[in-house]
C-alpha positions as CSV (number, residue, x, y, z in Angstrom):
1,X,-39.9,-16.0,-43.3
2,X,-40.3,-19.8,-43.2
3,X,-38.2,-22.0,-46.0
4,X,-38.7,-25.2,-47.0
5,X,-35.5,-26.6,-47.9
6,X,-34.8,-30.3,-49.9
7,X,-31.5,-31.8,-50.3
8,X,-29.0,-34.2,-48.6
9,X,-28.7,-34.4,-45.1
10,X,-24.7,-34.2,-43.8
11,X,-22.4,-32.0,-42.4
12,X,-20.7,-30.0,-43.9
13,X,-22.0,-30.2,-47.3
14,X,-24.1,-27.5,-49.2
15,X,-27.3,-27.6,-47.2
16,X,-25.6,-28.1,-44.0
17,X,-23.9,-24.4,-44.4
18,X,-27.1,-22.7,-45.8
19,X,-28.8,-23.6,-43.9
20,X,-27.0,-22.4,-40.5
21,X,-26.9,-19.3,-42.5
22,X,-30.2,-18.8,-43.4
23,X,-31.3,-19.7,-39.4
24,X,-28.7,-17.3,-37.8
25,X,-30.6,-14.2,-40.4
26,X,-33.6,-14.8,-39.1
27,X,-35.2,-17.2,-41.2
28,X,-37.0,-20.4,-40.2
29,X,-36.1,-23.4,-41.9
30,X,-37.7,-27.0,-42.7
31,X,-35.6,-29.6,-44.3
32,X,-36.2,-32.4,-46.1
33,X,-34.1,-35.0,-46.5
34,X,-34.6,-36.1,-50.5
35,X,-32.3,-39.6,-49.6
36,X,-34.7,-40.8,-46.3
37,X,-35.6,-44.2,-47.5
38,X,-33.2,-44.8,-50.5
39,X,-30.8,-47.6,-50.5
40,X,-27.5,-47.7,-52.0
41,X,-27.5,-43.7,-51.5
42,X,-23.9,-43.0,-53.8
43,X,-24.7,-45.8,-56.2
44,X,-28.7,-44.2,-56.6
45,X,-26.9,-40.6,-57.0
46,X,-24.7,-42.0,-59.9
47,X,-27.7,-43.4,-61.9
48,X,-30.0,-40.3,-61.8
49,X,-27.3,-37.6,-62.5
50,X,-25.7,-39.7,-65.2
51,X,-28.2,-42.1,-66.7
52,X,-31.7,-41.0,-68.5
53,X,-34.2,-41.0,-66.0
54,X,-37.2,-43.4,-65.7
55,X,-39.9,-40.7,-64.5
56,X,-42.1,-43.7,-63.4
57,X,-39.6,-44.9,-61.1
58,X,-37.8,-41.8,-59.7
59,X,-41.5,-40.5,-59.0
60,X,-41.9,-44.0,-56.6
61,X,-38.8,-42.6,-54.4
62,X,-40.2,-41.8,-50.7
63,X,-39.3,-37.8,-50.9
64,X,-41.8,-37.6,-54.4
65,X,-44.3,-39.0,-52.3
66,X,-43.8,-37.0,-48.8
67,X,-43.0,-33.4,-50.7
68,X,-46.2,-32.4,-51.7
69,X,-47.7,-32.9,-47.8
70,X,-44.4,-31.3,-46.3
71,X,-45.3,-28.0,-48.3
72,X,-49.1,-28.4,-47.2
73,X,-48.1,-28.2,-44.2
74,X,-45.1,-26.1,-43.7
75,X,-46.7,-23.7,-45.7
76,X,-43.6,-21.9,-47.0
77,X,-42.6,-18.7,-48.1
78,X,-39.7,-20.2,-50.5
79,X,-39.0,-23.9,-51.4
80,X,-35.6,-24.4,-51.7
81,X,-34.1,-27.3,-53.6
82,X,-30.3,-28.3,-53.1
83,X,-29.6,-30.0,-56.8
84,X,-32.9,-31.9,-56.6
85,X,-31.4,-34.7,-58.0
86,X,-33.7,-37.1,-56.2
87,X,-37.1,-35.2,-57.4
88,X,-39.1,-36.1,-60.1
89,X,-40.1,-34.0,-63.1
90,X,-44.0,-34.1,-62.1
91,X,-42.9,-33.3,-58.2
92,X,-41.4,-29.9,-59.4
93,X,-43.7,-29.2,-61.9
94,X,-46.9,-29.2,-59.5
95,X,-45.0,-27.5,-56.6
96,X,-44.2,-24.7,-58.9
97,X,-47.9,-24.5,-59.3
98,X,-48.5,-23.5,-55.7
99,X,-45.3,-22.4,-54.4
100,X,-42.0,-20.3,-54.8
101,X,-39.7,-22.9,-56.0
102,X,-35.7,-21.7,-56.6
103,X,-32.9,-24.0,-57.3
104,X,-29.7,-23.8,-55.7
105,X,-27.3,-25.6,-58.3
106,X,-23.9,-26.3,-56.8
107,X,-22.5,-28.1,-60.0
108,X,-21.7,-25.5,-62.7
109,X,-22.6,-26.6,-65.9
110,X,-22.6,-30.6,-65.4
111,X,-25.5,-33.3,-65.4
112,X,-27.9,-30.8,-67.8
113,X,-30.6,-33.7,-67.9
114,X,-31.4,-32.5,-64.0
115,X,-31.6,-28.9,-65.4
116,X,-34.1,-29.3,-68.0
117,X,-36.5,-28.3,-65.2
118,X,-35.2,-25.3,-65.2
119,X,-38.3,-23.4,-66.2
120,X,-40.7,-24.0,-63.6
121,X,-38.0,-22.3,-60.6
122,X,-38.7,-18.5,-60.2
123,X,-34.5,-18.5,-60.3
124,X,-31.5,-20.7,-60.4
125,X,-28.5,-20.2,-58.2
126,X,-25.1,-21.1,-59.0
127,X,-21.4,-20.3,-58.6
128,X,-21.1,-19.6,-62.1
129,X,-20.0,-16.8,-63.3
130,X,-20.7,-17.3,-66.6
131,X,-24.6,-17.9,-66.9
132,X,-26.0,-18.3,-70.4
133,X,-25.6,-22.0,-70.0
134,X,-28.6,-21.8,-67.8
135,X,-30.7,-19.4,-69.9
136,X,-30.5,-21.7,-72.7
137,X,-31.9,-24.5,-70.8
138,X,-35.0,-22.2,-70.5
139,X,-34.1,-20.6,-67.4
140,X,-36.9,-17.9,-66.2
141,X,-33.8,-16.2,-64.3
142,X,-30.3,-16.7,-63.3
143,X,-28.1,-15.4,-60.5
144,X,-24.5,-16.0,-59.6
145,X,-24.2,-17.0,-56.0
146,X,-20.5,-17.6,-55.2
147,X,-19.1,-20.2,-52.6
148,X,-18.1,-19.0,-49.3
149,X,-16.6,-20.0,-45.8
150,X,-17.8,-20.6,-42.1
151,X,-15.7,-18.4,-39.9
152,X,-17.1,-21.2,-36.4
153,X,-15.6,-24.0,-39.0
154,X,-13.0,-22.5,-41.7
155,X,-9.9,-20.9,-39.7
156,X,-6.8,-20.7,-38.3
157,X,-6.1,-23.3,-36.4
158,X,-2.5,-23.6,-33.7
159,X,-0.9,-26.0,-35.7
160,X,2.8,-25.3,-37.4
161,X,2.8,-25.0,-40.8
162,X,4.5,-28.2,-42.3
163,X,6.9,-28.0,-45.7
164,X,4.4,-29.5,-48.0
165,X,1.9,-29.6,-51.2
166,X,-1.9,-30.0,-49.9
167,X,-4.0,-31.8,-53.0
168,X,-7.0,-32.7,-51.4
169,X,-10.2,-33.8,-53.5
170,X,-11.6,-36.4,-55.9
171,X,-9.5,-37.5,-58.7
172,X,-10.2,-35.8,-62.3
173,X,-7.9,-36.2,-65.0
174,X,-6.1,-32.7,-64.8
175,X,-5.7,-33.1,-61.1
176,X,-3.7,-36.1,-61.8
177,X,-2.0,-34.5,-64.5
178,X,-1.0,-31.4,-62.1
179,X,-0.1,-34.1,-59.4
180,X,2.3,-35.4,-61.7
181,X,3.9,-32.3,-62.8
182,X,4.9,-31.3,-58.8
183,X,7.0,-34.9,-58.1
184,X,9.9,-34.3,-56.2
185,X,8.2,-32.0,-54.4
186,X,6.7,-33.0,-50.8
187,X,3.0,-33.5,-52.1
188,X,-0.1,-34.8,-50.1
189,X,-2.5,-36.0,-51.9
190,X,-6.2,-37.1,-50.2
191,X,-9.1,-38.4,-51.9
192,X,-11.4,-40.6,-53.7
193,X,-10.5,-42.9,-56.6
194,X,-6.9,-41.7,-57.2
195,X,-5.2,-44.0,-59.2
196,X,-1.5,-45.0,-59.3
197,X,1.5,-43.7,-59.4
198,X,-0.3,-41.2,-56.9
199,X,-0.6,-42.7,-53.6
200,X,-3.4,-40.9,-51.9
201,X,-5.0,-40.9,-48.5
202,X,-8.9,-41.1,-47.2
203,X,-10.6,-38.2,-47.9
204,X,-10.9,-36.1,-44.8
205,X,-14.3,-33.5,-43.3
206,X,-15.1,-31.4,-40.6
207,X,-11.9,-30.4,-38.6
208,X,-9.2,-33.2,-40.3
209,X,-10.0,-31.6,-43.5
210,X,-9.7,-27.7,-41.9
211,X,-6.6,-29.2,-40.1
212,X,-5.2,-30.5,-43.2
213,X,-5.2,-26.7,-44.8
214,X,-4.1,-25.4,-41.5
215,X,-0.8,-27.7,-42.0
216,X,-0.2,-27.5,-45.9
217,X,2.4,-24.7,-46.5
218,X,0.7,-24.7,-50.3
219,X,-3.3,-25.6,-51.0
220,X,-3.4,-26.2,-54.6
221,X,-6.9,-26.5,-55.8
222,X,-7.6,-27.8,-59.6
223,X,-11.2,-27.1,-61.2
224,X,-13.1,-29.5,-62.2
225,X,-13.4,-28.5,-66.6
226,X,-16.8,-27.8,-66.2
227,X,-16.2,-25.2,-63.7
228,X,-13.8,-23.5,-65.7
229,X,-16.0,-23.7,-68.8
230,X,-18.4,-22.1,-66.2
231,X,-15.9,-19.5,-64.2
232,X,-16.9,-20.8,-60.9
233,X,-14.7,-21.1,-57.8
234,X,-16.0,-24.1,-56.5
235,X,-16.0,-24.1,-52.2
236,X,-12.0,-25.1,-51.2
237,X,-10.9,-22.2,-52.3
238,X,-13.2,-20.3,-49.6
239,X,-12.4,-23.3,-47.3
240,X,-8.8,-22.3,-48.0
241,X,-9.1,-19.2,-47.7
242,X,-10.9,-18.7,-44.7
243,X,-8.6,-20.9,-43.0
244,X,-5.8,-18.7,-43.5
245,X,-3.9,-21.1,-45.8
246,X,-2.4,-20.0,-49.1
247,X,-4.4,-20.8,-51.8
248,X,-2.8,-21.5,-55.3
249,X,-5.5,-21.9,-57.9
250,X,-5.6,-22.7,-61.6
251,X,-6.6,-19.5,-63.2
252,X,-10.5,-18.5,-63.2
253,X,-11.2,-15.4,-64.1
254,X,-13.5,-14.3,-61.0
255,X,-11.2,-15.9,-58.2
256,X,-9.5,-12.1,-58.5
257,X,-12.8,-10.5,-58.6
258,X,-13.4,-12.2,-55.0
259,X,-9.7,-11.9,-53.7
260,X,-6.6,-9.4,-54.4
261,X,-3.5,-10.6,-56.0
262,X,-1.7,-10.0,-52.6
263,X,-4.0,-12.8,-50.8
264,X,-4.5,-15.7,-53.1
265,X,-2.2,-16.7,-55.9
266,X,-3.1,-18.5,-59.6
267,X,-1.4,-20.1,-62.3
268,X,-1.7,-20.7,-66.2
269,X,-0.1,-24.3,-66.6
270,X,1.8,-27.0,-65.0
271,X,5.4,-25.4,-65.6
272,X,4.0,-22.2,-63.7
273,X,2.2,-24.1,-61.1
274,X,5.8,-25.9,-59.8
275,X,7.3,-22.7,-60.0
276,X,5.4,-21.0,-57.7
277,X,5.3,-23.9,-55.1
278,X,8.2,-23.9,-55.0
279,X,8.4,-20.5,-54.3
280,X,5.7,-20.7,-51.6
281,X,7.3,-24.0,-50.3
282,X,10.9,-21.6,-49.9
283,X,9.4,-18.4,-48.4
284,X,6.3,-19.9,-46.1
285,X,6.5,-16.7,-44.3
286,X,5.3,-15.1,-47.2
287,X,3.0,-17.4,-47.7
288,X,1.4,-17.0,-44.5
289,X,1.2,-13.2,-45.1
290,X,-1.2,-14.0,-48.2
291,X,-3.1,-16.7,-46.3
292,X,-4.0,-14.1,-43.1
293,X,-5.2,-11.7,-45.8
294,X,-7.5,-13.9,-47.4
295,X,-8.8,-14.5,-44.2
296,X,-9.7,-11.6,-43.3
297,X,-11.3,-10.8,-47.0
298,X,-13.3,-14.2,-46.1
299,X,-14.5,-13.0,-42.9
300,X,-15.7,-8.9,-44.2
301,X,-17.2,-10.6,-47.6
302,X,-17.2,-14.4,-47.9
303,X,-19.0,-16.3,-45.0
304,X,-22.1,-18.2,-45.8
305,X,-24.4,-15.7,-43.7
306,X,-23.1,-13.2,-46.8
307,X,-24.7,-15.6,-49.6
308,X,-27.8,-15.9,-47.3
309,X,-28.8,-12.3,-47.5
310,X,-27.8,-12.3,-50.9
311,X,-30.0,-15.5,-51.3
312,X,-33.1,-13.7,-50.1
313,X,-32.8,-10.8,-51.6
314,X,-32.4,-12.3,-55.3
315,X,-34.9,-14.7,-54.7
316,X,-37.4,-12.8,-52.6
317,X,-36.8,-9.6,-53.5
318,X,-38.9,-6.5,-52.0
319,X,-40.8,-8.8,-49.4
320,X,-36.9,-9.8,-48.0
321,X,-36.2,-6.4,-48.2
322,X,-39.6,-5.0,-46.2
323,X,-38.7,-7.8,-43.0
324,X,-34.9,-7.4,-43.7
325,X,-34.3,-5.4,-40.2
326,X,-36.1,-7.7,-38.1
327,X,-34.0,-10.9,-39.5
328,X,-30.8,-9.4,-38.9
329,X,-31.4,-7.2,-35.8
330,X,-34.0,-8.2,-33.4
331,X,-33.1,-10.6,-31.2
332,X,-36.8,-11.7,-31.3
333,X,-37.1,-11.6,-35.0
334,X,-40.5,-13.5,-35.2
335,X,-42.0,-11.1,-32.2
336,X,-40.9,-8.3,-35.3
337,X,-43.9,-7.1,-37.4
338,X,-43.6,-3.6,-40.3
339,X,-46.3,-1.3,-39.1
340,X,-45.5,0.4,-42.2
341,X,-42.5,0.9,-44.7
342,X,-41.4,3.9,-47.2
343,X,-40.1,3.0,-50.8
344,X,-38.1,5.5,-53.2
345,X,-39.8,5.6,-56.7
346,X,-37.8,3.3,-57.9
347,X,-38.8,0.9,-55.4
348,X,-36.0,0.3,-52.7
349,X,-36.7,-0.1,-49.0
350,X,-35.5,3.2,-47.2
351,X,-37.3,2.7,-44.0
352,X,-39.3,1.1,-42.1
353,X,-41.1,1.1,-38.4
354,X,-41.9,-2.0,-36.8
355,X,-43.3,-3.3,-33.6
356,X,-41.2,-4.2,-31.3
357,X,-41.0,-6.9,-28.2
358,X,-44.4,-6.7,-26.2
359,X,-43.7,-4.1,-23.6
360,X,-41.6,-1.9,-26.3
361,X,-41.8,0.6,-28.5
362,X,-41.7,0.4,-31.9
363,X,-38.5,0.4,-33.8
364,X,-37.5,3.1,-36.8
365,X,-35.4,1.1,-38.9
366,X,-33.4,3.3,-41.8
367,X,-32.3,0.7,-44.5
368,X,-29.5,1.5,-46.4
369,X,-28.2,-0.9,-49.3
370,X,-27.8,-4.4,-47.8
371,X,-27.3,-3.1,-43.8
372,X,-30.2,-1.8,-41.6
373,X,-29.9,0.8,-38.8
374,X,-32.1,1.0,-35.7
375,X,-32.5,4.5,-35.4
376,X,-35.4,4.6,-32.6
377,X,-36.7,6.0,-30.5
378,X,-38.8,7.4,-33.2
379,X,-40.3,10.7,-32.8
380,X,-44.0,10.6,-32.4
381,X,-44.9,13.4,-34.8
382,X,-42.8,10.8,-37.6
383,X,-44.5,7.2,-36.7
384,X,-47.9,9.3,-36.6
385,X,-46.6,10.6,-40.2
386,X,-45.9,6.8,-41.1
387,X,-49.2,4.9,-40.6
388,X,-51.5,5.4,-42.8
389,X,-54.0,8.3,-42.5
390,X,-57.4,6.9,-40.9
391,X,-56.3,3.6,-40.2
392,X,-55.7,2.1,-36.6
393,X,-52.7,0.1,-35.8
394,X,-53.2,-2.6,-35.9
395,X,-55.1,-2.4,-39.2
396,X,-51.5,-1.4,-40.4
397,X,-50.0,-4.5,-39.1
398,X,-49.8,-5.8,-42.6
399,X,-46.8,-3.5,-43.9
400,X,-49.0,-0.3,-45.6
401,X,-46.5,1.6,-48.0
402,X,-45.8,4.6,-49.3
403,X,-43.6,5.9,-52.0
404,X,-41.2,8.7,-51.7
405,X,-40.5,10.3,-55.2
């Protein structure tokens, strides 16, 4: 399955973590860079999120003019667009006319003028639980796709917990307000455009920022409004999480569908918030307890290679689903073709045999909800059962089905 995927380039941002997900199932991916050739990258990303948009102009920016050759000639099965706040209305609209177009929207509810084009995506994706937001902005479907964690970059670290309040993030107003509320207390504070009395450091990535959680007996993460308006977790409090630090949250309702009450902690208002750093701050073995637990939830239910399955079923639906044992099994998933498949009348995969490595037999591969098992060797009286009746081989290269009812 080849995806062509548009964003920004980075580590460590959205598309960087997809994007190793999406490559480690199987998939191959081509990215484009939507800020190659724009000047003044943070000051062009203010104007088009927050500012009405000139169409004439935005369609002038270098990726309007390189996307529609890119598709030609990566040919895609899926075009993925990270935000898309650098395309232009007329780019989308005549991409969608030729090509599987679904938005990955990392920002909740906020800057609706880039989701007016919401119509022309098969589906929008978006750690929201909440999603008739996006419906009414004419939405053909929506799908909540939670945050998550990268076990090779999100973990424990060995570094000695440190008697402290972790705050790290961009300044919003009720940030400031909950930074205020925990004074006395030994509070770090790390971020953009902080103003005083809070005295905050650089913002940190990569392994100062993981290092940073690693250290902080508390990690107090406070939502943007929009996100709580929206229900959606936004990513540190998988990044906290799957570092094994102690997360304490303002309250979103499905932060305790994803984690247990025993492995991540949440609070109503400022008054409650103190109290229970302090509490944390005073008993940091506890603490640590909750921290290795939602670790370990992270790791069995949270990492991005999760959201990428999850990703390509929603979006792709039963053709995922027919090549789904050959991404996450072979180790030469492109070598991988379905000689045939068998559906359930109401359409889910329940097996499928597919040829193998040259030299190899073919593979039986019995699919059961979002796992696949290799049970070959097949017998020879059941693959003879599974192509189709006066066909060859390779005339059933193309994935012939049948349906069990």
């Amino acid at each position: 399955m080849r995806i062509l995927a548009v964003g920004a380039s980075g580590a460590y941002n959205a598309e960087w973590f997809y994007i190793r997900a999406l490559r480690s199932v199987g998939a191959e991916v081509v990215f484009i860079n939507q800020y190659e050739g724009v000047g003044h990258r943070m000051l062009t990303r203010l104007a088009l999120t927050r500012l009405p948009r000139i169409d004439g102009l935005v369609d002038r920016l270098p990726v309007n003019r390189r996307l529609p050759e890119a598709a030609r000639r990566a040919d895609p099965d899926l075009v993925l667009v990270f935000k898309g706040e650098m395309l232009s209305d007329r780019a989308i609209r005549e991409l969608s006319g030729s090509h599987r177009l679904a938005l990955l929207y990392p920002d909740a509810y906020r800057f609706p003028r880039l989701l007016s084009r919401l119509p022309h995506f098969c589906c929008v994706l978006s750690p929201a639980s909440r999603l008739d937001f996006y419906y009414g902005m004419g939405a053909r479907r929506a799908a909540t796709l939670p945050w998550a964690c990268d076990p090779e970059v999100h973990r424990r670290l060995p570094v000695g917990r440190e008697r402290k309040v972790a705050l790290l993030g961009t300044f919003y107003p009720n940030r400031l307000r909950a930074a205020l509320a925990l004074r006395g207390l030994p509070l770090e504070v790390r971020g953009p455009l902080w103003p005083p009395p809070i005295r905050s450091g650089p913002p940190l990535r990569g392994e100062d920022y993981v290092r940073a959680m690693n250290e902080a007996t508390v990690n107090l993460d406070v939502h943007h409004p929009s996100d709580v308006e929206a229900d959606a977790p936004n990513m540190r409090v998988f990044e906290v999480a799957g570092s094994g630090g102690l997360l304490l949250s303002d309250r979103l309702p499905s932060i305790h569908m994803y984690f247990g009450p025993r492995e991540v902690d949440t609070f109503r208002d400022p008054r409650e918030m103190r109290e229970k750093a302090i509490q944390y701050l005073d008993e940091p073995e506890l603490a640590d307890e909750m921290g290795s637990r939602a670790a370990a939830r992270c790791r069995s239910e949270h990492t991005y290679v999760h959201r990428a399955r999850a990703l390509l079923e929603m979006v792709m639906g039963a053709r995922y689903r027919e090549i789904r044992g050959s991404l996450i099994l072979g180790p030469h998933p492109a070598r991988a073709r379905v000689l045939c498949a068998a559906r359930s009348a109401t359409g889910n995969l329940l097996f499928s045999l597919q040829r193998g490595p040259p030299g190899q037999n073919p593979r039986l591969l019995l699919h059961c909800a979002s796992y696949s098992f290799d049970v070959s060797p097949a017998p020879a009286c059941t693959r003879s059962a599974l192509i189709h009746p006066g066909r060859s081989r390779s005339q059933s290269s193309t994935a012939k089905q049948h349906t069990i009812r």
